[in-house]
N, C-alpha and C positions, 0 to 999 in steps of 0.2 A: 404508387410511391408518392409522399407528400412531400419527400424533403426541403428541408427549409434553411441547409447547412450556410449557404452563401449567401441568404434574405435580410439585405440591410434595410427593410423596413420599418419604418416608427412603432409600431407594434412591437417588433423583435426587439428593437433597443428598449421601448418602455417596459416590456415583461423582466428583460435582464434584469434591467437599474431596481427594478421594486423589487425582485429576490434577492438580491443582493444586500440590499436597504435592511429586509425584513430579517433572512439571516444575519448580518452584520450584527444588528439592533440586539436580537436576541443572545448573541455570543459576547453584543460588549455589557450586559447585564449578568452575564454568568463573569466577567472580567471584575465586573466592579463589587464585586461579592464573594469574590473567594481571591481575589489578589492579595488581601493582607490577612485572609483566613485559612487559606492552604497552601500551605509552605511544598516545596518540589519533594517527590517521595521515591520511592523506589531506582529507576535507573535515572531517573529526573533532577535527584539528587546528584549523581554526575554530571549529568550535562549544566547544571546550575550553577557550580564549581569550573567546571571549565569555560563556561560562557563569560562569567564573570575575569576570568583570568585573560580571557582573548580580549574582551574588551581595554583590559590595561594593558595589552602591549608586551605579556610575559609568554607569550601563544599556547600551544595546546601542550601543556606542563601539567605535573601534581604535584601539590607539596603534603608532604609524609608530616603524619603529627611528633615528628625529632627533629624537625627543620630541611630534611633536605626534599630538594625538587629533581624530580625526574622526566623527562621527556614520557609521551605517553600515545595509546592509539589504539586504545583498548575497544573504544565502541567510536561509530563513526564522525568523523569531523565535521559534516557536513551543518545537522540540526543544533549544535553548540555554536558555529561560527554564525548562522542566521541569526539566531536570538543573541550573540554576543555585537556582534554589530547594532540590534535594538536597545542593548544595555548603555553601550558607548552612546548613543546620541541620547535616548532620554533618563536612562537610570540602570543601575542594578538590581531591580527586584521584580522577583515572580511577575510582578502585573505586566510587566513590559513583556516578558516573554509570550504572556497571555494574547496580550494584543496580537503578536502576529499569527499565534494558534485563529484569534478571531476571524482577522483579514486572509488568513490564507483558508477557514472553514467556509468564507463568505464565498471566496474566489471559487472554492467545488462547487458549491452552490452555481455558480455562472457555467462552470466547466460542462456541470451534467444539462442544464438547460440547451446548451450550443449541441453539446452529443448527440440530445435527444432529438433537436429540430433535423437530423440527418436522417431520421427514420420516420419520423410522425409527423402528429401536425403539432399547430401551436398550443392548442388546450392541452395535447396530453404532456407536449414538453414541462408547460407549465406544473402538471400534476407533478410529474417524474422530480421537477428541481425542489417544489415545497414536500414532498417526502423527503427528502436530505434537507432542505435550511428546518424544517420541524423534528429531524430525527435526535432523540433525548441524549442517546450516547453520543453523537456529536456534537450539539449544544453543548454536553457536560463537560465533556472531553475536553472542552478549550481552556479550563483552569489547570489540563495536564500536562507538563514538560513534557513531554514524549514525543517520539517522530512520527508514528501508524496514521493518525487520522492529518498530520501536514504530509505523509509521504504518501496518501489519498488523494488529497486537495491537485499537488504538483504532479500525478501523475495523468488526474482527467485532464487538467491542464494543455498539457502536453498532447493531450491522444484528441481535445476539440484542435490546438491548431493543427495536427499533422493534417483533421479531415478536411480544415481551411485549406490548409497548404495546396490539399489537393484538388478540392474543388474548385478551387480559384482557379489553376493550372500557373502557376508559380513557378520560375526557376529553381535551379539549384541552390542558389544563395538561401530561399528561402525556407530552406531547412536547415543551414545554421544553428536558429535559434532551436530547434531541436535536438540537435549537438552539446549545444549549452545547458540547457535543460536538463535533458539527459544525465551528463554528468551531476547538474547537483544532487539530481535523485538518486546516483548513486552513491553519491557521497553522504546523503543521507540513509539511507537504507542498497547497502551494496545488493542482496539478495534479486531486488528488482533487475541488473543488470540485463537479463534474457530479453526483458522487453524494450532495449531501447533499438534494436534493431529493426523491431517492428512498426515504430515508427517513420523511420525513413521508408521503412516498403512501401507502406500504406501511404505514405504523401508523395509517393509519386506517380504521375500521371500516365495510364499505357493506354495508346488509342485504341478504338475498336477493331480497327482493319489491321494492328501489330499480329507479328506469327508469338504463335505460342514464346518460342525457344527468348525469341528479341523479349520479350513481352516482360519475362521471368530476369532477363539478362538487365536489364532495368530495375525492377525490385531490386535485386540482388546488392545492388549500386547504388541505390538509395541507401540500401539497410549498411552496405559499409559505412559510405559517407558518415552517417549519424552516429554509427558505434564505434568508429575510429578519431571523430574529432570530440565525443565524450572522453573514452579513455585517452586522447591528449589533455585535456582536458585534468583529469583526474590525475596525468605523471607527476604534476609537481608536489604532491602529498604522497606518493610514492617513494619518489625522491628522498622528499624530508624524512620519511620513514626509513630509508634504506640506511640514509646517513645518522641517524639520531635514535636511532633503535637497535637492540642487540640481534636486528635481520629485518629483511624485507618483507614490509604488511602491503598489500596492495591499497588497502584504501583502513581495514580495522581490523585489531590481534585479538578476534573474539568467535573466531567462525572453528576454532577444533577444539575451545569452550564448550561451545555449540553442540559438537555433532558427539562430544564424550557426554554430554547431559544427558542427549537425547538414546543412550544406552541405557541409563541405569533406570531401574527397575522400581528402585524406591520412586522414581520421579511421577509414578503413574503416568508417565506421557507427555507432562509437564514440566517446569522446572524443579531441579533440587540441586542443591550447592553441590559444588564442589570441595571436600573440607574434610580432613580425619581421614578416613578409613577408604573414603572415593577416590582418593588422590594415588592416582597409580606409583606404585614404588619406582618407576625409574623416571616419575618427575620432580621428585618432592623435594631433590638440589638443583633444580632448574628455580630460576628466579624471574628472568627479563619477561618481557611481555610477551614480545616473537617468539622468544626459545619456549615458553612456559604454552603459547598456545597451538605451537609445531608438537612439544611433547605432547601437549591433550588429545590432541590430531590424528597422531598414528596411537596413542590408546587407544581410541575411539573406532576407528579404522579395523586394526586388531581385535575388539571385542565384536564387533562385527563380522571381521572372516572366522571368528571362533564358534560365534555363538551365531548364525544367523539366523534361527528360527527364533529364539526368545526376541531379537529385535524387530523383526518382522512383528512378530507380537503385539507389539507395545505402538502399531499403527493406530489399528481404532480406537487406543485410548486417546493416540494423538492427538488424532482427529475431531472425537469426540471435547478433548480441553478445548482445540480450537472452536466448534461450532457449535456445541449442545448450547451453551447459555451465552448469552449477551451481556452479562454484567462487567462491563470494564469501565467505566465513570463512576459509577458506586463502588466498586474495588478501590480505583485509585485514589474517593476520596474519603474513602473511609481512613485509609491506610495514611492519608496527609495528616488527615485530624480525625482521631476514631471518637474526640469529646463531644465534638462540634456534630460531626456526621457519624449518627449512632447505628447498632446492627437495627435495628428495628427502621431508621431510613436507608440502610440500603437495603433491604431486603426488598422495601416498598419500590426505592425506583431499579432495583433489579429485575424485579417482573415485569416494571414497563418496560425496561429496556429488553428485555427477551420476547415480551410480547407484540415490541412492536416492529421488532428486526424479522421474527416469525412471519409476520402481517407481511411484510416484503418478500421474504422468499420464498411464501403462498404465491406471494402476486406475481413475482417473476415466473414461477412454474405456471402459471395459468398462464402467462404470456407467451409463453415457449409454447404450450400446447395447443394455444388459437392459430395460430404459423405454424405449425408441423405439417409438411407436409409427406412423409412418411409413416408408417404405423411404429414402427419403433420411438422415432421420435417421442408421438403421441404418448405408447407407453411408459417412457421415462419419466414426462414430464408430468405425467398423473401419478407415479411410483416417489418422486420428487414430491406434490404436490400430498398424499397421503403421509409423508413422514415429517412433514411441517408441522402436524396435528400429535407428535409424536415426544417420547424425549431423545430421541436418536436423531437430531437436527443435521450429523456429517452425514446421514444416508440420504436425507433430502438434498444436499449440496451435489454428494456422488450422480442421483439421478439426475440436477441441472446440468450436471457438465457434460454429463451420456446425449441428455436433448439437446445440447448445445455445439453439440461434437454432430449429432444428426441434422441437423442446420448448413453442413458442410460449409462453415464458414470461411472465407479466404479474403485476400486483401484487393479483391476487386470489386465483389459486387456487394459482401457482406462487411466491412470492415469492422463495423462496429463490436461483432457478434464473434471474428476473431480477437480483439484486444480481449472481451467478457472471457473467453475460452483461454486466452492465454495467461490471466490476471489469475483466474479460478484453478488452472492445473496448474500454475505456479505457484499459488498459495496451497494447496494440496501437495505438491511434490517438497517443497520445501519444509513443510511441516510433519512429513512424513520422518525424513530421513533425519531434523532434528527435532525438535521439541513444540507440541502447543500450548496456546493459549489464547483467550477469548479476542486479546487487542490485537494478536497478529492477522486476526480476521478483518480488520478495518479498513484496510488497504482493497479488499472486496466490497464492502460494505455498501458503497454510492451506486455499483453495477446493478443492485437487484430492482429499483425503481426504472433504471432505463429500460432493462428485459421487460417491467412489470409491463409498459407503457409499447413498447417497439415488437412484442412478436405478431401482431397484425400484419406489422409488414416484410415479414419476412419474405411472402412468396413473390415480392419483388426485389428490382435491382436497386442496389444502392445508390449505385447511379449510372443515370441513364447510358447505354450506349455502351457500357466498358466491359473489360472480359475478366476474365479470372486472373490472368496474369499480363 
């Protein structure tokens, strides 16, 4: 094992500062270049309108083109209120919100470098961090209002310091800020929720000579701590919700949108409105946001215990929107300015961007496959590794997470390889039961260079001394 997690030396800080530098650099040039040429598009267009609105002090409102304003909670508060705060101190326009897509794209950038030095050494960290600050859909991505590649950036974030947390051997206080954390991530993207518990597991320290039983009974208490002082964290937009809404949205009135999309059939797997003929007949005098996405809810629900083979169904296509192709920076900027950014350039930087996300989770599976120490393992990750070369990209995903599930990763010796495993069937499970698409894969996306870089060392401990639980 080479880790390098708690190595404050000059090297480690000067390799940070320069990927940092170098990503930065590269995202505030995609900033200064489509700031005043691509205006917010798609759900961005939302958050653009309400960022703007938080910033003057009218808070998370909509105003209807007849004048009236309504309280609102339709998609989550979290990534409006980040950039509306950017708004308030330098401006109201796209470029601002660009900047902090930039700085929080730089920060993954540092995140994966710190992850990687837990498993390798310093060269390959290095490699692992300049495949993300050089990845194109990242890069591009930072002219898009959207939360996927910031609700990325704030999740490695979080999972370098929990492994600080723990290699340090840190009190309890010092997981706090994992608490806090936590909460914004899921105020930006709720779906993440599963995983903030496993950050307290992982940052806490169980000696070697611990019995099993104590050992687990400590996780256990970590993982409250962290998921009960986020959802405190999280009540007072609750709250506002319960009180200013026609019913209680836990954090956003968008998630039985969600799972009645991920029914229909026209959607191929994807999304498709809701509108006309979709719109189930005992919602269509519902109005409020809660009420209207409580009815879409048990529609959704219902066409499910009705139909359950046709939804079942409509997995692999799921799957398939989420992980066949890599084009979501040429999507979004097409769809900003289709004049400016024509089919003929996205087509062009769609292939890189699929051929180069490909190139990674080849690499990842080769990385799984030099660490295997099992033959199943081995098998998966060559089955993974064969369908890279493939156009069926969710079958190569399915056999990383097989290899990676054979890794028998836990939060003692492997941590790393459990967040990879929890990140990947979470993104898999949740796209299963509602809807994909190519962006909600990006929240994965920074994981395939650390496997690519870290399955050497799998057939050691993560660290030294410690047990599984």
């Amino acid at each position: 094992m080479t880790g390098h997690g708690a190595d404050n030396s000059a090297a480690v800080r000067r390799q940070a500062a320069w990927l940092f530098v170098l990503a930065l650099v590269l995202r505030l040039l995609v900033v200064a270049y489509a700031g005043r040429r691509f205006p917010p598009a798609d759900d961005g267009i939302f958050y653009h309108a309400v960022a703007q609105r938080l910033a003057r002090g009218l808070g998370y409102t909509w105003a209807w083109p007849d004048g009236s304003v309504t309280y609102a909670a339709h998609y989550p508060v979290g990534y409006p209120a980040l950039i509306g705060a950017a708004y308030a101190l330098v401006g109201s326009a796209p470029w601002s919100a660009m900047l902090v897509n930039a700085v929080i794209g730089s920060l993954l950038v540092v995140g994966v470098h710190a992850c990687a030095l837990q498993v390798t050494s310093l060269g390959s960290a290095r490699l692992a961090a300049l495949a993300v600050a050089l990845h194109p859909t990242l890069i591009l991505y930072t002219a898009a209002l959207m939360t996927e590649a910031v609700s990325a950036g704030l999740l490695m974030l979080l999972v370098a310091y929990a492994l600080w947390a723990r290699n340090s051997e840190r009190g309890w206080v010092w997981r706090l800020p994992l608490g806090l954390g936590g909460a914004l991530l899921v105020l930006i993207r709720p779906q993440l929720l599963p995983l903030v518990p496993l950050l307290g597991a992982v940052a806490v320290i169980v000696p070697a000579h611990a019995a099993f039983g104590r050992g687990f009974a400590r996780r256990c208490r970590g993982a409250a701590e962290v998921l009960l002082l986020a959802l405190a964290c999280c009540a007072p937009w609750t709250f506002r919700n319960c009180e200013k809404m026609d019913g209680c949205v836990f954090v956003s009135a968008n998630g039985g949108w969600n799972l009645l999309i991920g029914t229909l059939p026209e959607g191929q797997g994807s999304f498709a409105p809701i509108a006309g003929p979709t719109v189930p007949p005992e919602c269509r005098s519902v109005f409020g946001e809660a009420g209207k996405d409580r009815c879409f809810g048990h529609a959704g629900a219902q066409r499910i215990r009705s139909e359950p083979w046709a939804w079942l169904s409509l997995a692999p296509r799921k799957l398939s929107q989420l992980f066949d192709h890599a084009a979501v920076a040429s999507g979004y900027l097409q769809t900003s300015n289709p004049q400016l950014f024509t089919d003929r350039m996205k087509r062009a930087v769609s292939v890189v961007e699929t051929l180069y996300s490909r190139g990674l989770l080849l690499g990842a599976c080769l990385g799984l496959l030099r660490g295997a120490t099992c033959w199943y393992g081995r098998g998966l990750s060559v089955m993974g590794a064969l369908f890279t070369l493939t156009p069926w990209g969710f079958l190569a995903e399915l056999g990383l997470l097989g290899a990676l599930l054979a890794t028998r990763p836990d939060p003692g010796r492997r941590p790393l390889f459990l967040f990879a495993t929890a990140v990947l069937g979470l993104c898999l499970l949740t796209h299963i039961v509602f809807f994909g698409a190519a962006r909600y894969a990006l929240i994965w996306t920074p994981w395939l260079p650390l496997l690519m870089v870290s399955g050497g060392e799998q057939r050691a401990e993560a660290v030294a001394g410690a047990r599984v639980f």
